[in-house]
C-alpha positions, 0 to 999 in steps of 0.5 A: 181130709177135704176134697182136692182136685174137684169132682170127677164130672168135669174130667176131660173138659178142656180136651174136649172144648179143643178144637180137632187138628188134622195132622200135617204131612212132614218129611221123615226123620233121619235115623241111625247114622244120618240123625247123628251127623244131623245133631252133630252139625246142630251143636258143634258146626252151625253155632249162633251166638246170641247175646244171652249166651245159651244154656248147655246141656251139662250145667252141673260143673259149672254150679260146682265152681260156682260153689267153690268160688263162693264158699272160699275154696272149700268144697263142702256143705 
């Protein structure tokens, strides 16, 4: 077998020609009960309908009607 991924010598060059970034302060997460309402209020209260639609989280029933619309009615592979 040949060589794949090159040699060992170049191992962490990008890392390190990145140029150091202090981290910045932030306000701290809600956690529990708070961070619940917090995505509660994202998903289903503050809804932006942009004109592309937005991808959902569980897509796979929709790629399951997809199937049964193309294929006739039947549901098998």
């Amino acid at each position: 077998m040949g060589k794949v991924h090159g040699s060992l010598a170049r191992a962490g060059k990008v890392k390190s020609q990145t140029p150091k970034v202090e981290k910045q302060e932030k306000a701290k997460t809600p956690k529990g009960r708070a961070h619940k309402r917090e995505i509660y209020t994202r998903r289903f209260v503050n809804i932006t309908l942009t004109p592309g639609g937005k991808r959902k989280d569980e897509c796979e029933p929709n790629r399951l009607n997809r199937m049964n619309i193309t294929e006739g009615g039947a549901l098998s592979r």
